[in-house]
N, C-alpha and C positions, 0 to 999 in steps of 0.2 A: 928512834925518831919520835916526836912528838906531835902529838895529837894537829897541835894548831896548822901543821904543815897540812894536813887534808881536811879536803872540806866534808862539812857534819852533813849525812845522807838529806832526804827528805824524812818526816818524819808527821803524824798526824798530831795536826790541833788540838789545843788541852778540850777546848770543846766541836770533837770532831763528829759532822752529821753525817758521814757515809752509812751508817747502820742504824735505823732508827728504833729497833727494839735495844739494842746494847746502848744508846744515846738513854731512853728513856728507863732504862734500870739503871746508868751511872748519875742519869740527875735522883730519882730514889735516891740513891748512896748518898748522895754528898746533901741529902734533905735530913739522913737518919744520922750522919757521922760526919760531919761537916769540919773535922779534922783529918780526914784521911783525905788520901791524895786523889782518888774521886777521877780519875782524868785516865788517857794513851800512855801506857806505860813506854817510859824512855829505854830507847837499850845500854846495859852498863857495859865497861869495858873499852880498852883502845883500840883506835882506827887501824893501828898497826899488826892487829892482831892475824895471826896465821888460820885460826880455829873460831868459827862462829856456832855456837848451840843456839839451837832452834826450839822451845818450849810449845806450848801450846795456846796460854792465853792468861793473864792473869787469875789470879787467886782472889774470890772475894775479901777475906781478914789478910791474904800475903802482899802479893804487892800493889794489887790495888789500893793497900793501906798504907803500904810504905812508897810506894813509888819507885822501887828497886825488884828488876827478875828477881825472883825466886824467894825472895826475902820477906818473912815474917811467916812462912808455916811451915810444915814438915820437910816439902820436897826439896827447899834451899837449907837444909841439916844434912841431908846427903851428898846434895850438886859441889857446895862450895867446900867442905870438906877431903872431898876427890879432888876437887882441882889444886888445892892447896898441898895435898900431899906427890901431887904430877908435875908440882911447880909451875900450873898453871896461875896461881894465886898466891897474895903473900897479906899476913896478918890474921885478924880472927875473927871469923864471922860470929853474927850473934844475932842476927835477925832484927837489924836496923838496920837502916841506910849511913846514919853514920858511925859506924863500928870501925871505918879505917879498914875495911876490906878492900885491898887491891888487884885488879885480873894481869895476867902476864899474859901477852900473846894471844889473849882470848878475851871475846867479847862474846854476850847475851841477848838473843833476844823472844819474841813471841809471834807467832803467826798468826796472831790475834792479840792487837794491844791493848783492846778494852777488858774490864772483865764483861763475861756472859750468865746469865741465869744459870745457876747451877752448875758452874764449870765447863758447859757444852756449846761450842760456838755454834751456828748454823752454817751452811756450805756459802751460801752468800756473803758474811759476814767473812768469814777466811777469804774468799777472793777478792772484797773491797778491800781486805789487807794488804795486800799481797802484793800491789804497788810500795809499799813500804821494804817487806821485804825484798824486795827487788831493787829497791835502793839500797838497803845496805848492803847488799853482797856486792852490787856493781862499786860500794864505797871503801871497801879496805883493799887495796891496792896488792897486800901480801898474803891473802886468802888460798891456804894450802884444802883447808877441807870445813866443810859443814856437818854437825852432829846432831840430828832429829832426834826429839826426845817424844817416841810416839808416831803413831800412821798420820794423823790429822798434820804434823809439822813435816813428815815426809813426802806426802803428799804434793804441800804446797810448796818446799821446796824445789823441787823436779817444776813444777809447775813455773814457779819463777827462773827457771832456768830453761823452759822452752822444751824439756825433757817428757817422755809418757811412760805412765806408771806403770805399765804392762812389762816394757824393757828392765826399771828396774826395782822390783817387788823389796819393800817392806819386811827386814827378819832382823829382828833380833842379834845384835853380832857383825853385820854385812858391812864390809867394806865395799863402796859400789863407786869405780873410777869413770868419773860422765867423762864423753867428748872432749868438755874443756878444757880437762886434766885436772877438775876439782874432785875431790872424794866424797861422797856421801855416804857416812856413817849414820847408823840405827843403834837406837836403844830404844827400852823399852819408858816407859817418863817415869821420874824418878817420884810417883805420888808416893800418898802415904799406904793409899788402897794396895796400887803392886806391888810395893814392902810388904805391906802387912798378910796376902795373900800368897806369898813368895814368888809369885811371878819375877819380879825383879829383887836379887840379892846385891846383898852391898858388893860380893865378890865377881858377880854377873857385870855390874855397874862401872870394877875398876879392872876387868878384862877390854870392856869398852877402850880405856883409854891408854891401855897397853898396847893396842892393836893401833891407837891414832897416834902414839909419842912418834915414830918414825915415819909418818906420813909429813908428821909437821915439822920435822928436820930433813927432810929432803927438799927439792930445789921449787920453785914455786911452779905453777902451770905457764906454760908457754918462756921460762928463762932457759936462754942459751947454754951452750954446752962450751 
């Protein structure tokens, strides 16, 4: 089924004032690099998708630059690679936007669309997202599970779903089935820091999606028997 049959979520303005310290470092951006994309990172992927990841927030050189999740530093060398060998994805990433990289069944997004100083959103700044994300999930209609990459996107997710994070803790690994019959999956965020420190291995990364292949081929939340 094709994209145009659903409608495109809500989504924040290229020049969005909800955060005025992340407003005031992406005007910075786009005074020192007035090529890069400088703006609310869009999220990639189709509306039809069963599998929504959850990042954290843009990347100042990744996709704040390029304008595509994950795309143009380390942690979209790991993400898109896995997905492609899950058959989440088809063609060859390369760290542009147009590399002709395409998602199957999954789409991307961040709990924070702007980039932030130094990679660290602030707790305000995640919750004036968080209407965002809260459109998307109410927006793909075949939503089997969501994959948080990190506490800050696990967080907010539960959050956009009315959930308390006391019920269902943040590990590494968890498959955690909400009320609604959605799944939220944990990992650890596929930086370059928890590579580089082995927190998170590439084999840690593609157990993750071992554990989600059959959540996403079983029958959606709330379909008939």
């Amino acid at each position: 089924m094709h994209d145009m049959l659903f409608p495109a979520p809500m989504a924040p303005d290229r020049d969005c004032p909800l955060c005025p310290r992340l407003r005031t470092f992406r005007e910075e951006q786009r005074s020192r690099f007035p090529d890069w994309h400088n703006a609310p990172v869009p999220s990639f992927g189709p509306l039809n998708a069963s599998l929504l990841i959850v990042g954290l927030a843009p990347g100042l050189q990744g996709a704040n630059r390029t304008g595509r999740p994950f795309t143009g530093d380390f942690a979209g060398d790991l993400l898109y690679p896995t997905l492609t060998s899950f058959g989440l994805a088809e063609g060859h990433f390369d760290r542009r936007p147009d590399d002709g990289l395409r998602l199957i069944g999954c789409r991307i997004t961040n709990a924070v669309r702007c980039v932030p100083p130094a990679n660290k959103p602030i707790g305000a700044e995640v919750a004036n997202c968080r209407q965002f994300l809260q459109a998307e999930i109410a927006a793909l209609p075949n939503l089997r599970a969501v994959l948080a990459l990190g506490v800050v996107a696990h967080n907010s997710i539960l959050a956009a779903l009315g959930e308390r994070r006391a019920g269902w803790p943040f590990r590494h690994g968890a498959l955690h089935r909400l009320p609604s019959g959605l799944v939220l999956a944990d990992s650890y965020h596929c930086s370059r820091y928890n590579t580089n420190t082995g927190r998170l291995t590439e084999a840690m990364f593609r157990d993750v999606f071992s554990a989600l292949l059959p959540v996403l081929r079983s029958d959606p939340p709330g379909a008939g028997g």
